[in-house]
C-alpha positions in Angstrom: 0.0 0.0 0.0 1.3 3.6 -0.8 2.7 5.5 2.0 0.1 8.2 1.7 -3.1 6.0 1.7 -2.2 4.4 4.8 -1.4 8.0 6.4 -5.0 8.6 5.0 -6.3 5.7 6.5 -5.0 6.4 10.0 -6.1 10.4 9.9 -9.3 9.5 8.9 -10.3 6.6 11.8 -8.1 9.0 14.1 -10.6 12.1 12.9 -13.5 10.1 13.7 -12.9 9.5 16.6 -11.9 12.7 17.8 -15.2 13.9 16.1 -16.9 11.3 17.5 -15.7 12.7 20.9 -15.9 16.5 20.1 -12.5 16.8 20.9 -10.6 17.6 17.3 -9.0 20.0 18.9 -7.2 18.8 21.6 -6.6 15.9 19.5 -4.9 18.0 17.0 -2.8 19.8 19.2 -1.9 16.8 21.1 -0.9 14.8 17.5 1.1 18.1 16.5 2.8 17.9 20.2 3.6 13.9 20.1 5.2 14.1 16.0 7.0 17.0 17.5 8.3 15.3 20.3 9.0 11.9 18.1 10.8 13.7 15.5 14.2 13.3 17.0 16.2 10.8 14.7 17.8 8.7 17.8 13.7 8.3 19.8 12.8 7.2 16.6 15.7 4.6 15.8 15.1 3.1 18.7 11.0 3.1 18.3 11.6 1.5 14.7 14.7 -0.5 15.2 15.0 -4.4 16.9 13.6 -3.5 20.6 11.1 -5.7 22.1 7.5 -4.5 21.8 6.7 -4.2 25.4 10.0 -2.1 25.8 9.0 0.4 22.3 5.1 0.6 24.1 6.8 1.7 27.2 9.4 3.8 25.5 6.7 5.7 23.5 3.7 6.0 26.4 7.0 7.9 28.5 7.2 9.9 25.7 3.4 10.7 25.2 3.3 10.8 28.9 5.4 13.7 28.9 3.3 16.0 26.4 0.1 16.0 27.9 -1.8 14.4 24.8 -5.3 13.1 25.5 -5.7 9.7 26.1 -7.5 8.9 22.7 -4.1 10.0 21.4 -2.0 8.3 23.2 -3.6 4.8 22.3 -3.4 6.0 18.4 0.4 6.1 18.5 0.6 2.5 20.4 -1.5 1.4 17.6 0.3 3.3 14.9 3.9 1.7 16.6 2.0 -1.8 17.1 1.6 -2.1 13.0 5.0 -0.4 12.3 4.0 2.6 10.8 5.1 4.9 12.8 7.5 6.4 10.4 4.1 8.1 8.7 3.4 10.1 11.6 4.3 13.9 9.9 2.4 12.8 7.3 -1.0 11.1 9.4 -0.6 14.7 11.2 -0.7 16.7 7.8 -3.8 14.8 6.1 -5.3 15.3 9.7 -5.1 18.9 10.1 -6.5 18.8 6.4 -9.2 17.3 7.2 -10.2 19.2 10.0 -9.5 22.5 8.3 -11.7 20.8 5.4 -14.3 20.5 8.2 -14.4 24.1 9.7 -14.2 25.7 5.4 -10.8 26.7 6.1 -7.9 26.8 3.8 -3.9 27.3 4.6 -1.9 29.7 2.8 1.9 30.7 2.4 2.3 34.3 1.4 5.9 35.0 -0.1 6.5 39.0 0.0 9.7 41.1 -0.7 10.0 42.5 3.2 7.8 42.2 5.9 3.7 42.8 5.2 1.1 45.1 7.3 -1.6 43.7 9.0 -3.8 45.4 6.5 -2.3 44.0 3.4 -2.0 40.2 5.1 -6.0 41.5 5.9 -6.4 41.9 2.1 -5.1 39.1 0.4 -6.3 36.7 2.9 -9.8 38.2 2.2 -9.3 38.6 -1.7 -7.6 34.4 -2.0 -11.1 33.6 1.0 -13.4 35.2 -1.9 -11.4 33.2 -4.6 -11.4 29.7 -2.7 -15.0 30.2 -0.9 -13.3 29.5 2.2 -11.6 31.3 5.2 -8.1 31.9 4.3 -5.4 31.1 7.3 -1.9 32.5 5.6 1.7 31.9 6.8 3.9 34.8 5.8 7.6 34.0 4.4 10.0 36.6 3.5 11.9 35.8 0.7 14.6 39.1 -0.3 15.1 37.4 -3.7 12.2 38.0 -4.7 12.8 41.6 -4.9 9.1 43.3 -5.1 5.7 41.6 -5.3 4.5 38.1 -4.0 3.9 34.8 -4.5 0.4 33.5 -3.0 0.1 29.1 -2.5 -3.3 28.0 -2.1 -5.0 24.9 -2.6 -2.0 23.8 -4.9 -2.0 27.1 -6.8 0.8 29.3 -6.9 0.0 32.6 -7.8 3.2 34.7 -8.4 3.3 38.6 -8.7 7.0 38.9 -8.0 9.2 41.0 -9.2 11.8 38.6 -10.0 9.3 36.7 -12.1 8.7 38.8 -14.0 12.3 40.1 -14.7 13.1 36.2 -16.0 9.9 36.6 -17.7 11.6 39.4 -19.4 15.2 38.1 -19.6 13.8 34.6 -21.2 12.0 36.9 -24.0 14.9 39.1 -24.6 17.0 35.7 -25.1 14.2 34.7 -27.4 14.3 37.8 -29.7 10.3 37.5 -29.1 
């Protein structure tokens, strides 16, 4: 099975249950604490490498313990370690937050600008990509230097790109063209 159908197949039975519970967001934030926490390279050697099961259930609970993740979570990742897949965890967490975002009509953005953005303008182009998508607009703001003037707007898999530096390839690759 691909690695991204069984991520969707554990977000999804991990969503409904949460849902089932009314508890999708402490669920969320304790997932997005307990990948965090399992994302060191040496926790997750030992979780994935030749250690007794009792001992990798014991290993990982500690861990768990430690972030204060509901219990509903804490018995996903012992199943998630139980059938090996623990190793899809950033990617469980990403299809999850999807599909609660999916759930409240929310959609993530990454705004790329030139130098740092207003509130107003971040106000603007969140409402003018929520009017485009029909959906409330959540954006992440990157400052990239290189890209001179302008931005680039990702959302829903589109890249919209006003940047400067676009358009002066656009320009170079037309000069080089004699077009």
């Amino acid at each position: 099975m691909r690695p991204d159908a069984i991520a969707r197949r554990y977000a999804r039975a991990l969503f409904e249950l949460a849902e089932e519970q009314g508890s999708l967001d402490a669920v969320g934030a304790g997932l997005g604490t307990a990948v965090g926490a399992l994302s060191d390279p040496d926790v997750m050697r030992v979780l994935t490498g030749p250690v007794s099961r009792d001992r990798k259930r014991s290993l990982l609970s500690r861990i768990v313990d430690t972030t204060g993740a509901p219990p509903l979570v804490h018995d996903f990742l012992l199943l998630v370690a139980d059938h090996g897949r623990l190793k899809h965890l950033p990617v469980i967490r990403t299809v999850f937050d999807a599909m609660v975002d999916d759930k409240r009509g929310v959609t993530r953005a990454t705004i790329k600008s030139a130098g740092p953005l207003s509130p107003d303008l971040v106000e603007h182009v969140t409402r003018v990509f929520g009017d485009l998508t029909g959906r409330e607009v959540i954006a992440k703001i990157e400052v990239v230097p290189s890209l001179i003037a302008g931005m680039i707007v990702e959302v829903e898999g589109r890249v919209y790109d006003g940047s400067l530096r676009t358009e002066l390839d656009k320009l170079h690759q037309r000069m080089a063209s004699g077009s």
